[in-house]
Structure formats: C-alpha cells, structure tokens
Z-matrix of the N, CA and C atoms (Angstrom, degrees):
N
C 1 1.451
C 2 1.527 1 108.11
N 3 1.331 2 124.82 1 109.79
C 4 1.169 3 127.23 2 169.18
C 5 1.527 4 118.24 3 -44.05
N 6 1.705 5 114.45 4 141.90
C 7 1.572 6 97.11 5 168.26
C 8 1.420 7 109.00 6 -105.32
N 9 1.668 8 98.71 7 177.25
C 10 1.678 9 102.14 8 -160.20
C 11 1.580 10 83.42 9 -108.19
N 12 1.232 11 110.18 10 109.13
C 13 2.095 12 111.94 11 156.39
C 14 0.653 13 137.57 12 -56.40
N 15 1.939 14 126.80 13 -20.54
C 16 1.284 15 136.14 14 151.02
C 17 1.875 16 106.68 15 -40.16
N 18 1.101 17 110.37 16 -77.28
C 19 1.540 18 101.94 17 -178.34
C 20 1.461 19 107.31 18 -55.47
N 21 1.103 20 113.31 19 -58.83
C 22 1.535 21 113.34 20 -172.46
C 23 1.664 22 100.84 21 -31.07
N 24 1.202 23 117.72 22 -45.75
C 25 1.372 24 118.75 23 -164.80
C 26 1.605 25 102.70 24 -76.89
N 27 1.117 26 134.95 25 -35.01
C 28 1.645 27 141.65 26 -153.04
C 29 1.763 28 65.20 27 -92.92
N 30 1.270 29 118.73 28 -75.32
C 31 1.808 30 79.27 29 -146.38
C 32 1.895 31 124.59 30 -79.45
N 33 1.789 32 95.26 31 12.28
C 34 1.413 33 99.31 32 -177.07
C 35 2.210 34 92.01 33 -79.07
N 36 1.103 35 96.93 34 -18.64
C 37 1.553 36 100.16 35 -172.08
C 38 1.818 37 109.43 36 -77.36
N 39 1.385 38 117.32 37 -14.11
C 40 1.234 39 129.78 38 -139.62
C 41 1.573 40 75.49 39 -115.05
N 42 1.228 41 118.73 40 -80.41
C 43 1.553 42 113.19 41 162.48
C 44 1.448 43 125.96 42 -1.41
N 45 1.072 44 96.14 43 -76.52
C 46 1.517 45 121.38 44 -171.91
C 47 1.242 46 115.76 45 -44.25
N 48 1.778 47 113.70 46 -51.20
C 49 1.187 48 140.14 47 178.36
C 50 1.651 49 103.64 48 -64.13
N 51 1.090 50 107.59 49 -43.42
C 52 2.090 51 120.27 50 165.55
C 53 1.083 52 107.16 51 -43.13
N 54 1.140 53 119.11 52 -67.97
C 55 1.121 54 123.38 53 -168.23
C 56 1.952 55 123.25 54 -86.78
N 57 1.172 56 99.46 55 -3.13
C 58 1.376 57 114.07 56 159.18
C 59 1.887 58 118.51 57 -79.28
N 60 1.185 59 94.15 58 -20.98
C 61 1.651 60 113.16 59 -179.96
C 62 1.466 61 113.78 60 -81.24
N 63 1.273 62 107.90 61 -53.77
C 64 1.119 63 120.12 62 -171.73
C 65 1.600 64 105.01 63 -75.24
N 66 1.224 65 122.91 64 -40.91
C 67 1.862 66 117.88 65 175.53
C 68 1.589 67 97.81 66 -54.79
N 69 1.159 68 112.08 67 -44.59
C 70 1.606 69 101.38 68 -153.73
C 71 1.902 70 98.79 69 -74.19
N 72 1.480 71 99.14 70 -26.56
C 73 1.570 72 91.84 71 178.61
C 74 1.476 73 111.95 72 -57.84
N 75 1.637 74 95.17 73 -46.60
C 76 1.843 75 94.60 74 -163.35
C 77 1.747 76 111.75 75 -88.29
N 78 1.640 77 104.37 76 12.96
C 79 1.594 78 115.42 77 150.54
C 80 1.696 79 113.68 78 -70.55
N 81 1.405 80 97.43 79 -57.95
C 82 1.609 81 87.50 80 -173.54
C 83 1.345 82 124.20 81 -95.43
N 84 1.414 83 101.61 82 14.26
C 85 1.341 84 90.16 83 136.60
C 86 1.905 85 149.48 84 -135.12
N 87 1.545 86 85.57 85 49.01
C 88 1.425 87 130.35 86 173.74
C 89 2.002 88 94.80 87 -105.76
N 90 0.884 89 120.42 88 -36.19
C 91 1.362 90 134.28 89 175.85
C 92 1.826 91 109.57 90 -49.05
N 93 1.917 92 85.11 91 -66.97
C 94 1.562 93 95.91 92 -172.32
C 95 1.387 94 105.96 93 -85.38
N 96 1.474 95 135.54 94 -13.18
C 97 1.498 96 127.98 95 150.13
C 98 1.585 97 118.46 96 -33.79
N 99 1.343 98 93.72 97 -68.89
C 100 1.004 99 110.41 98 -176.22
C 101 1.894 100 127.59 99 -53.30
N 102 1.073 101 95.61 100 -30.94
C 103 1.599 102 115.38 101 174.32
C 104 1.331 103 108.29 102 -88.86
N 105 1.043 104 122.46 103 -0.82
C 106 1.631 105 126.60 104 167.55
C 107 1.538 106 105.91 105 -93.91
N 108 1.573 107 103.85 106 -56.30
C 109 1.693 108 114.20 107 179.44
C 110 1.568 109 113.78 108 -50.15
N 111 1.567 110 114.40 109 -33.96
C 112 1.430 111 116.96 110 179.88
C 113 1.307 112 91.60 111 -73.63
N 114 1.018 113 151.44 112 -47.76
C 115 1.417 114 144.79 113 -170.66
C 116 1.734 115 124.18 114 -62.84
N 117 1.001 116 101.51 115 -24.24
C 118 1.764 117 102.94 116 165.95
C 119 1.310 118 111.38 117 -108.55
N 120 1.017 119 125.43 118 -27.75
C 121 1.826 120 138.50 119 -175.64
C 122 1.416 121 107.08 120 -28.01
N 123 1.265 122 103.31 121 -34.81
C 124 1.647 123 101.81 122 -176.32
C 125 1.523 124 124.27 123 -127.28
N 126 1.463 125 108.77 124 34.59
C 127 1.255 126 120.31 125 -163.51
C 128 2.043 127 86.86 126 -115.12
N 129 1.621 128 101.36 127 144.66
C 130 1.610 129 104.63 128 166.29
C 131 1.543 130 97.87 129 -82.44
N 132 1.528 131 93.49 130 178.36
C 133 1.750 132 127.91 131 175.35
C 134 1.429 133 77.36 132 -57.47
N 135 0.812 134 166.12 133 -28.68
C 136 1.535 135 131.27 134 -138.72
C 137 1.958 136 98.05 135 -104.68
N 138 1.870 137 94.58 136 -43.20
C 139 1.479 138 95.55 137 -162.68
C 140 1.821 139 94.40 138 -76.59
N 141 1.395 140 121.86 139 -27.47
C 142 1.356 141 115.12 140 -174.81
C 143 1.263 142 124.19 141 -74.19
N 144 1.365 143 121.87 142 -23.87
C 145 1.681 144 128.03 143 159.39
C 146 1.588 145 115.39 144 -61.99
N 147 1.270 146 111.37 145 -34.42
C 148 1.724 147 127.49 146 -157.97
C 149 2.011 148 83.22 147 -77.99
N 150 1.225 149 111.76 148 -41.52
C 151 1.647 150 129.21 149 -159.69
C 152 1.821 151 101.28 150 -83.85
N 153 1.196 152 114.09 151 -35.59
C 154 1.335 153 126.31 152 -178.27
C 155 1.575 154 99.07 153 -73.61
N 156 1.439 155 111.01 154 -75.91
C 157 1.669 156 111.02 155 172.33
C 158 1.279 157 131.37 156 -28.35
N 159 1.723 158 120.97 157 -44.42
C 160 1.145 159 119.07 158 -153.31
C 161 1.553 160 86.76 159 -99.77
N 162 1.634 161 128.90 160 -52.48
C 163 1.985 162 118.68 161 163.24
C 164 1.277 163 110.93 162 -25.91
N 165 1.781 164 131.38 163 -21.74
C 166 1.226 165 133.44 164 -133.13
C 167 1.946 166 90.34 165 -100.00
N 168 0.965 167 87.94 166 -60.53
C 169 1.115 168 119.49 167 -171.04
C 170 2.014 169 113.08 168 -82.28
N 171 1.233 170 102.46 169 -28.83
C 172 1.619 171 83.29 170 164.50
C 173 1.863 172 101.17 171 -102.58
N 174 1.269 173 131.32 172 27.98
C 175 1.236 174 121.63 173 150.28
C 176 1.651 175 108.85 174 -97.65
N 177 1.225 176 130.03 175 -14.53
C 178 1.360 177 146.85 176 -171.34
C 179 1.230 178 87.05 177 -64.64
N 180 2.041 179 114.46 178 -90.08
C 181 1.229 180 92.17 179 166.99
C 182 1.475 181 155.57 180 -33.06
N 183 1.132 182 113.39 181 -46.58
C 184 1.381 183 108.93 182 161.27
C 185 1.561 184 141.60 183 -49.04
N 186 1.534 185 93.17 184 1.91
C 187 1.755 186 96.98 185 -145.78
C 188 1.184 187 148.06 186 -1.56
N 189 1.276 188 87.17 187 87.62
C 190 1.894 189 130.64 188 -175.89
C 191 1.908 190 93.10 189 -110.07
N 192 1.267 191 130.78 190 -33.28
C 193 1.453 192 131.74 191 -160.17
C 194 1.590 193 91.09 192 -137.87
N 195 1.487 194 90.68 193 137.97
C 196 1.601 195 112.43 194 171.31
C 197 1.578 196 102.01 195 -152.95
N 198 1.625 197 97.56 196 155.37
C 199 1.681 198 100.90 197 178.25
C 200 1.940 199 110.24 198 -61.15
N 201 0.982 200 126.65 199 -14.59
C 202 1.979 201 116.96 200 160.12
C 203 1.280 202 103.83 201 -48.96
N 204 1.475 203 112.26 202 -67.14
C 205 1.427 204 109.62 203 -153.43
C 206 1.444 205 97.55 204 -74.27
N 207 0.932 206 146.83 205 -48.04
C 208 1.879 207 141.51 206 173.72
C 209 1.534 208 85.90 207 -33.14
N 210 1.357 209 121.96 208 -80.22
C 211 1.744 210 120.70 209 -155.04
C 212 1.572 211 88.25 210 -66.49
N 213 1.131 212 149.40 211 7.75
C 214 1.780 213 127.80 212 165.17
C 215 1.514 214 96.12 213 -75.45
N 216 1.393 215 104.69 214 -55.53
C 217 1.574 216 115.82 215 -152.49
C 218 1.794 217 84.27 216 -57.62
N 219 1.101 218 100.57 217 -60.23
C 220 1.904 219 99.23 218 -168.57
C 221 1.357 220 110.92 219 -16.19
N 222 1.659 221 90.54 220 -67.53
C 223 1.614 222 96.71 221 -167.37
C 224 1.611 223 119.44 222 -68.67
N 225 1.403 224 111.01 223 -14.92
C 226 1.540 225 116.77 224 171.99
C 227 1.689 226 102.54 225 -75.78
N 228 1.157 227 119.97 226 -24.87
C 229 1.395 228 97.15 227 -160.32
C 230 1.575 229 103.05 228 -100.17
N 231 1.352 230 114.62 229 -37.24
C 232 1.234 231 119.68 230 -155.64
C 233 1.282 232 118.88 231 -79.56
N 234 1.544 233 140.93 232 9.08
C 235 1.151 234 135.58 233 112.11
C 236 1.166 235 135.81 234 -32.31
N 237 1.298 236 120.44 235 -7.33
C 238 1.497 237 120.72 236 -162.65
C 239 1.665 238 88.85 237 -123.98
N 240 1.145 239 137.54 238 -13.09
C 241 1.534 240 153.71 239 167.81
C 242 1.513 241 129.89 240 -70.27
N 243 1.657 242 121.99 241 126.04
C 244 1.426 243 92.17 242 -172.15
C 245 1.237 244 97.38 243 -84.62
N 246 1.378 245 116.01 244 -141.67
C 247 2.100 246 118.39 245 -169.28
C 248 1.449 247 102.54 246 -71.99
N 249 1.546 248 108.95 247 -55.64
C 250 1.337 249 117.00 248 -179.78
C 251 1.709 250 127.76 249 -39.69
N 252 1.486 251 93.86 250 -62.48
C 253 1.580 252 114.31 251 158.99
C 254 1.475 253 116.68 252 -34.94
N 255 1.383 254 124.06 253 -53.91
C 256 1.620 255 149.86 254 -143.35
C 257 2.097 256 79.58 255 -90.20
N 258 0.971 257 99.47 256 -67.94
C 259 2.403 258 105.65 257 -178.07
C 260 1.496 259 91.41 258 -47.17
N 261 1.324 260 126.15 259 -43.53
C 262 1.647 261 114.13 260 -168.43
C 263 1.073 262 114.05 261 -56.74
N 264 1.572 263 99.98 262 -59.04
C 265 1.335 264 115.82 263 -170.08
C 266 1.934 265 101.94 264 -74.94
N 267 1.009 266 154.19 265 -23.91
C 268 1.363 267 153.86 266 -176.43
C 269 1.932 268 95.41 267 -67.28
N 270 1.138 269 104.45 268 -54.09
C 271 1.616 270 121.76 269 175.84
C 272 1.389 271 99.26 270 -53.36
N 273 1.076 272 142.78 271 -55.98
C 274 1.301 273 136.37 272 -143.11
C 275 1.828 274 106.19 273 -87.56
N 276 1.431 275 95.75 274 -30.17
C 277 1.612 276 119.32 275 173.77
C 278 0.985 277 109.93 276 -45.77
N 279 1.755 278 96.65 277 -60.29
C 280 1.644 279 107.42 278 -172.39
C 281 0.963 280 131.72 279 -71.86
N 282 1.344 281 116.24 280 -24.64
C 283 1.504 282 134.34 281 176.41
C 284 1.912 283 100.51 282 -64.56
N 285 1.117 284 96.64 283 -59.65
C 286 1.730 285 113.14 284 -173.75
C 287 1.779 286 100.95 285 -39.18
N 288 1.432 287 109.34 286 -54.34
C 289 1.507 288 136.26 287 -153.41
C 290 1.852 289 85.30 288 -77.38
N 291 1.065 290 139.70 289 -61.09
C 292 1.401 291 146.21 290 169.07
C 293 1.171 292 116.57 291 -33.39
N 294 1.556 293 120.78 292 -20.98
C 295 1.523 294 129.69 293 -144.95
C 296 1.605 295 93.05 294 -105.94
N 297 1.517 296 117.01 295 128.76
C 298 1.515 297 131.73 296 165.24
C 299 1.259 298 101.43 297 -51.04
C-alpha cells in the first residue's frame, strides 16, 4: 500500500510542533527549578528549617498540605534515604504534622 506524504507530512509537522511544545515546557521548568534552587543555595540549616516550617504551615492553612500527603512523600522518598536521612526526615514530618 503506497503511503500518502501529504499526511505523512501534516503530521510529521504536527509532531514537530509537539515536540517543540513540550521542550519549551520542560525548559521553563528547569528555569523555575532552578530559580527556586538559587533561592536556598545559600541559606544555613537554621534559615531552611525556619523556611520549610513556615511554607509548611501557610499551605496547611490553605489546604494545599495534610498529614496523607507528608506520609505519601515519606514513603516515596525514604527508600532512597539512609537511616540517618530516613530520622530527619520522620522528625521533620512530625514536626510539620504537629504544626497549626
């Protein structure tokens, strides 16, 4: 069966255009990663817990954050954690989960 290049061509163009969409998405948001990462990069333990708590807690209010999603992330992350890592992060839960 012969193919028709007219289509072949409309959707090699349609593609293209896909995939022109999709780079620029997963540019900006390598962009806004990145503009977040510059933003703590130079902050101590002290200012990044104080910064973690208080995001923590005005998404609480908002309810954007509930104790599920803290224990999802747990269990997503903490395979990837050694013991030490795994107590930080259990602490940090709890602290979060404690928080008005």
């Amino acid at each position: 069966m012969p193919r028709d290049f007219k289509n072949f061509s409309k959707d090699h163009k349609k593609v293209v255009e896909e995939n022109k969409n999709i780079i620029q998405e997963n540019q900006d948001k390598a962009s806004e990663y990145q503009n977040i990462l510059d933003r703590y990069k130079n902050m101590d333990n002290n200012e990044l817990m104080s910064n973690l708590f208080s995001e923590a807690s005005k998404l609480k209010r908002e309810g954007k954050l509930d104790s599920n999603q803290l224990n999802n992330l747990k269990s997503t992350i903490s395979p990837f954690l050694n013991s030490e890592q795994q107590e930080m992060l259990n602490s940090l839960i709890n602290t979060i989960n404690e928080q008005k």
